[in-house]
C-alpha positions, -999 to +999 in steps of 0.1 A: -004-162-575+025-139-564+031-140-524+022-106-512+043-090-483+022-064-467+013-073-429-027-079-439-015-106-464+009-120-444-016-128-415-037-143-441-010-167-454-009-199-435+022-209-442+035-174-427+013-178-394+023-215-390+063-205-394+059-176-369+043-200-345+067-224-348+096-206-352+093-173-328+083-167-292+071-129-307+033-125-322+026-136-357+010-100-358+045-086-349+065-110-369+042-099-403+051-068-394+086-078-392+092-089-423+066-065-442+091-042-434+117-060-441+108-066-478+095-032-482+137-018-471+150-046-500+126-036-526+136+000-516+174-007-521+172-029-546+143-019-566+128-043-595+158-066-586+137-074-559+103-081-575+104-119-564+116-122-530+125-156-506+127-155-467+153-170-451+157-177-408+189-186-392+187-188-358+211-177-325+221-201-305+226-209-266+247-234-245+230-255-225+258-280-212+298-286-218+305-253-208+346-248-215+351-286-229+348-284-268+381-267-269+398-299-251+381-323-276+352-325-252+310-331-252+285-299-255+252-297-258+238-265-275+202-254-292+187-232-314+164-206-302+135-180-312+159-154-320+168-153-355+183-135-386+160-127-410+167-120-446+151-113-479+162-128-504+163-121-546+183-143-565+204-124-596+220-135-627+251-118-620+279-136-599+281-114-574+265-113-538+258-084-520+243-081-482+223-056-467+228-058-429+207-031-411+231-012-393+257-024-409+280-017-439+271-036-469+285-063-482+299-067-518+317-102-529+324-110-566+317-149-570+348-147-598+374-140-570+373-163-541+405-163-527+412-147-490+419-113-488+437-097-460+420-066-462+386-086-451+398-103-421+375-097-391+346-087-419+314-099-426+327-098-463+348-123-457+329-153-445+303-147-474+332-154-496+347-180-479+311-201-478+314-196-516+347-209-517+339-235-499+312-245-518+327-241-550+358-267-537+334-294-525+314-290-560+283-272-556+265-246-575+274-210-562+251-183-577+245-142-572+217-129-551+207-099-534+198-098-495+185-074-470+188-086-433+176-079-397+184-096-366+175-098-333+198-123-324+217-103-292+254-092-297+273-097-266+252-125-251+269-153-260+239-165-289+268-164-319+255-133-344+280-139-365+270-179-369+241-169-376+253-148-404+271-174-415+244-200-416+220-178-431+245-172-464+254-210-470+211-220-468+211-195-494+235-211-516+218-249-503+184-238-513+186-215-539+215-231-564+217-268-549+184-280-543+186-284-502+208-312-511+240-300-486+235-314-453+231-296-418+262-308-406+281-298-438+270-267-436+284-261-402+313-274-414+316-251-445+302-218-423+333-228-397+363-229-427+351-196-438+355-181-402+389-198-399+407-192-429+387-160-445+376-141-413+409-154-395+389-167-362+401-197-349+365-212-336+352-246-332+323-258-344+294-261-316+279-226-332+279-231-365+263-268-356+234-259-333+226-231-354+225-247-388+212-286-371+182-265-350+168-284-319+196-293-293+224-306-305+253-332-288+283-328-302+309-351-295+345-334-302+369-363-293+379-360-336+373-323-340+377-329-375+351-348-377+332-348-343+300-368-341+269-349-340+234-356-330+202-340-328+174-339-305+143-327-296+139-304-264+106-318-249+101-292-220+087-263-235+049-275-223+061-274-181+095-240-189+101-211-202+138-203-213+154-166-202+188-157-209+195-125-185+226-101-194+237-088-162+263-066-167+302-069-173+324-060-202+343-089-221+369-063-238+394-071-214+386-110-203+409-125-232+438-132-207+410-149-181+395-173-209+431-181-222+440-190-184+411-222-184+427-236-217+463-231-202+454-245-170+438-276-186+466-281-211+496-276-181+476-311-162+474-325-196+505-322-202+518-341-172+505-372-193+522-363-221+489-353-239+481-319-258+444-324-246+427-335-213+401-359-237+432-382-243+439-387-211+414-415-190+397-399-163+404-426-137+443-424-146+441-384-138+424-395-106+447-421-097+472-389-101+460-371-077+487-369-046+515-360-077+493-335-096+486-314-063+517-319-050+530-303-087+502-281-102+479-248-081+445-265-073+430-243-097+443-261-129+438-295-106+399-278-100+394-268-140+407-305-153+382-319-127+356-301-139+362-311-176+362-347-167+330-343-151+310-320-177+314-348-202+296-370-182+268-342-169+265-335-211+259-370-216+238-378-186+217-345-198+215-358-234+197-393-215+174-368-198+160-352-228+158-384-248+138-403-220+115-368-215+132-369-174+131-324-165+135-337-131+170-353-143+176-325-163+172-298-149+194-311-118+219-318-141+221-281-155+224-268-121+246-293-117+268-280-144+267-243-135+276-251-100+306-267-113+313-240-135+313-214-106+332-236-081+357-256-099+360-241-133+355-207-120+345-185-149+321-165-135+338-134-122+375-123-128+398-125-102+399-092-082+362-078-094+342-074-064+312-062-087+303-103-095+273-095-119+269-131-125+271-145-087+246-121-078+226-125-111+225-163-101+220-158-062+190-136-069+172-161-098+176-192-077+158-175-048+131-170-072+100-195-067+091-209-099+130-214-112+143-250-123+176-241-133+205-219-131+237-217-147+266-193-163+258-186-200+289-194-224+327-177-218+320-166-186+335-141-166+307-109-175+277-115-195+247-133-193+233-163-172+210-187-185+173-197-168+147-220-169+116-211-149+085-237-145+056-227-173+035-209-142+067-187-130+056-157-154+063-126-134+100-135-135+110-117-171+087-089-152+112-093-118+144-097-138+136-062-162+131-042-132+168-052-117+182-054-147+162-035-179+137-052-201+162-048-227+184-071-210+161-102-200+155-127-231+126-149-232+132-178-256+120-210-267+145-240-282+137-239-322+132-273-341+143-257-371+180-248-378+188-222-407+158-227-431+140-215-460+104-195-449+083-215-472+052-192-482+036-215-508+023-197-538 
């Protein structure tokens, strides 16, 4: 029996309600509607290309620990979370794939010419053919299809859109033309290549990995080539709630302020004749001490101190969430964000008195009800992230009236990575 997509048969499809449970903090009711509209928009551009339709999820992504290590070969941990892309999905004979973004351009890439293209370089054309490519060089199936997207996943608040993107195109290709056989981590690895060499970004890989792995995931950069990572399950949802608050700043001219942590970090590491603070031992930088400050501004001293000692808070945290300890982590996020604002100090630009996040932090933590507090992501303007005990509901309510509804997140960590929407038949 063909899967109908109108909202009525939806909410009669147990598959569908048992997904939107599982995978979204919204309504099954809302997410029927969702994606009845959704299908109805692909069937609309794509007419009876689209008779038989597939649903495919990728999810954004937050950082919960490791804040500023991964690009010194360092420890994160990051999740998955209830915000997702959303496509449907109709596979096509022709060799071609072609995206339907709403409010964005479309998408056109000819699966006979996968070579980089200049023109495409900071398009969305560009990592759909690069996860091609790079499926096609490590000798899987590549095949045409047809996609119409939506997403809620929120630009400019540090939860990787374009990831997302990415992760959603290569499940295509896994499930649709491979048989699910190309693993999570692989993947991850694929969706990063094309956003190096085809989009021209030069990104690492905790994004792509949290995203495509679902759950948290510790990843383990010390080989960034081939870092180690490992997935868990967040156990907390029964006593938190997650928020992620945007509370103002603009990150158009913060380049030069996230390029100052990586030079300050390299300028210490260099002193040992290293290219990264993760080959250097932490008690031989310590031992250093008297020549480094003597030598180097306390700032670069303060941001190498703090590397040092988010590996251990990312590893201490992973303990925590294995043994089912909030107490421990929770303590340990805080933990983490207060080092962020003191020692790495990434949470306001030098010389803006505004200080969106310090306040945005000041005013949460005086909040009853909230666990933990930290600096979401880059830093510097943005968003902060917050975990508030399960009974703490008028917060969202608190946070929307200082900063809009629009701009206070309430999430949940998804099990899931980028998956397939299985409806049954």
């Amino acid at each position: 029996m063909a899967i109908l997509y109108d909202k009525k048969s939806l909410l009669e499809n147990k598959n569908f309600v048992l997904a939107a449970e599982k995978l979204y903090t919204a309504s099954p009711e809302d997410m029927a509607q969702r994606t009845s509209d959704l299908v109805t928009r692909h069937r609309l551009s794509f007419g009876s290309a689209a008779d038989e339709v597939r649903l495919f999820s990728a999810p954004g992504r937050i950082e919960i620990a490791g804040n500023h290590t991964d690009h010194n070969n360092g420890k994160v941990l990051a999740a998955a979370i209830s915000v997702d892309l959303l496509g449907a999905v109709s596979l096509t004979a022709e060799p071609k794939i072609i995206v339907n973004s709403i409010g964005y351009p479309s998408v056109s890439v000819d699966l006979n010419d996968l070579e980089p293209k200049d023109r495409e370089k900071g398009d969305s054309a560009a990592l759909v053919r690069g996860i091609a490519r790079a499926f096609r060089d490590r000798g899987y199936n590549i095949g045409g299809f047809l996609a119409t997207t939506t997403s809620d996943v929120f630009k400019g608040a540090g939860m990787s859109s374009s990831a997302s993107f990415e992760l959603f195109v290569a499940e295509v290709l896994n499930a649709a033309y491979n048989g699910g056989v190309v693993s999570d981590v692989e993947k991850a690895v694929i969706s990063q290549y094309a956003e190096n060499v085809f989009f021209g970004k030069p990104s690492g890989l905790m994004d792509q990995s949290a995203i495509s792995i679902g759950g948290v995931s510790y990843i383990d950069f010390k080989d960034p080539a081939a870092p180690v990572v490992e997935k868990l399950e967040w156990p907390f949802d029964k006593e938190s709630i997650i928020y992620v608050v945007n509370c103002g700043g603009d990150h158009c001219n913060l380049t030069a302020n996230y390029a100052e942590i990586m030079q300050d970090m390299k300028k210490v590491a260099n002193e040992f004749g290293a290219e990264k603070l993760r080959e250097i031992e932490p008690g031989e930088f310590y031992a250093a001490m008297g020549e480094l400050k003597a030598k180097y501004p306390g700032r670069a001293i303060l941001r190498a101190m703090h590397y040092f000692e988010e590996n251990d808070r990312v590893d201490e945290l992973k303990d925590a969430i294995s043994f089912d300890d909030s107490a421990k982590a929770f303590s340990v996020i805080n933990a983490s964000g207060l080092s962020s604002q003191l020692k790495l100090q990434n949470c306001y630009p030098e010389g803006d008195f505004s200080e969106p996040i310090p306040l945005a932090l000041a005013i949460a933590k005086d909040y009853a009800g909230v666990k933990a507090a930290r600096v979401h992501g880059g830093g510097f303007a943005g968003t902060i992230l917050v975990i508030t005990d399960i009974e703490a509901d008028e917060f969202g309510e608190y946070m929307s009236s200082l900063y809009g509804a629009e701009n206070v997140h309430r999430l949940k960590i998804r099990a899931e990575g980028a998956t397939e929407i299985d409806l049954g038949e």
